[in-house]
C-alpha positions in Angstrom: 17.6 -15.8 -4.0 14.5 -15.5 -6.3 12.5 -12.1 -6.6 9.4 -10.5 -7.2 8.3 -6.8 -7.8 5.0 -5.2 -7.3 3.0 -1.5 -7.4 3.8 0.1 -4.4 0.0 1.7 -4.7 -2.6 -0.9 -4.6 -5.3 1.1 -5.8 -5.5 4.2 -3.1 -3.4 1.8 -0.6 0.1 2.0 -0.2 1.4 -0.9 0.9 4.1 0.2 3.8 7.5 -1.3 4.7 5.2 -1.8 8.2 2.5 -4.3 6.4 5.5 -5.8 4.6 7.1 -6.9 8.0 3.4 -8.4 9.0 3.0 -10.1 5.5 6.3 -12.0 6.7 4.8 -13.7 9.4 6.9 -15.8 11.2 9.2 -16.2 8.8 10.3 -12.9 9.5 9.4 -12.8 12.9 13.1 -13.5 14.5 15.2 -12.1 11.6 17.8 -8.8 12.5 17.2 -6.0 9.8 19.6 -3.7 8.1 18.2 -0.5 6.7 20.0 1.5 3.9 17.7 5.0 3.1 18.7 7.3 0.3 16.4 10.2 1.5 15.3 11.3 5.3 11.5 11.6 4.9 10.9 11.6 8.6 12.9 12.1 11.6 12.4 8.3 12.6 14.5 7.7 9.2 17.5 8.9 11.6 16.9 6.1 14.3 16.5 3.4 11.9 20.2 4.6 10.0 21.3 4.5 13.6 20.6 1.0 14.4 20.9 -0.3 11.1 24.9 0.7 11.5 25.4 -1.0 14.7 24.2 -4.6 14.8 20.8 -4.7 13.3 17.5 -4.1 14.8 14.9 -7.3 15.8 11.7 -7.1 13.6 9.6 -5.8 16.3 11.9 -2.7 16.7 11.8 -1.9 12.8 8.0 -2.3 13.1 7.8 0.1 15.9 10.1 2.8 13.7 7.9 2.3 10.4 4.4 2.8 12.4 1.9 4.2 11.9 2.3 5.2 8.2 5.7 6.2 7.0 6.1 6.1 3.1 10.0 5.5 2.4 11.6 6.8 -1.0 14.3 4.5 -2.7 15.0 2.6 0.5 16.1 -1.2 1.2 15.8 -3.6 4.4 17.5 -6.6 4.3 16.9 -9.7 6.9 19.0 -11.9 8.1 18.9 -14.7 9.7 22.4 -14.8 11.6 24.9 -13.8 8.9 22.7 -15.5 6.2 20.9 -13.1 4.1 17.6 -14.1 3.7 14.9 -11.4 2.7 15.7 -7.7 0.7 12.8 -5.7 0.6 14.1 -2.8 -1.5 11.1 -0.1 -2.1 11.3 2.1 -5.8 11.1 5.5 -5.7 7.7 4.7 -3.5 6.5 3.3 -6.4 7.3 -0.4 -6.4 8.4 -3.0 -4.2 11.2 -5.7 -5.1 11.2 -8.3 -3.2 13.4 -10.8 -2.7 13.7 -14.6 -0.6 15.4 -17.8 0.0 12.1 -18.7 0.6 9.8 -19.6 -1.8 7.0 -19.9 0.4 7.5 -16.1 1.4 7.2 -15.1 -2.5 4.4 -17.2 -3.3 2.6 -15.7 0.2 3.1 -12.1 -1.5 1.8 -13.6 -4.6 -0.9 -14.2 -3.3 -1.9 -11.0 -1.8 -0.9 -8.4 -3.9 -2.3 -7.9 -7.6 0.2 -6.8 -10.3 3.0 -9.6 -9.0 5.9 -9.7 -11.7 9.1 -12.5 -10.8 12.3 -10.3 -11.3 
């Protein structure tokens, strides 16, 4: 799996685990989401650690729990497709994102978009 990190804070935008899930398109469309959080910065942090330790969540429940704006400290979501791993979006200290595919096509998407792109 390849990587690539990014600011968190594109100019005054923070980019959101929410407009992460978008950028994914379909690729990320029928994936089932873990989420590990190392601090409860809103109650709807206590329903994603809820689903996240049974089976997963779909993509369109995880979108539902990170909208509208909710700004994660030191948190990762991993994707998988069945029991394949195959997206970790791991957010910094709400300063960077880490991102990391079996995908090229998904790195070279947030390439594209985001200024600041490093490869990990």
């Amino acid at each position: 799996m390849k990587g690539i990190t990014f600011p968190a804070w594109q100019g005054k935008h923070y980019v959101t685990l929410a407009e992460l899930l978008v950028r994914l398109g379909s690729f990320g469309l029928d994936l089932t989401w873990r989420v590990e959080l190392d601090e409860i910065v809103d109650p709807r942090c206590v329903e994603i650690e809820r689903r996240s330790a049974d089976s997963g969540m779909d993509t369109l429940t995880l979108l539902s729990l990170t909208t509208p704006f909710l700004q994660l400290i030191d948190a990762e979501a991993c994707g998988f497709a069945g029991d394949d791993l195959v997206v970790v979006l791991t957010e910094c200290d709400s300063s960077a994102w880490d991102i990391r595919a079996v995908d090229e096509r998904v790195l070279s998407a947030l390439r594209r978009h985001y200024p600041g792109v490093t490869d990990l």
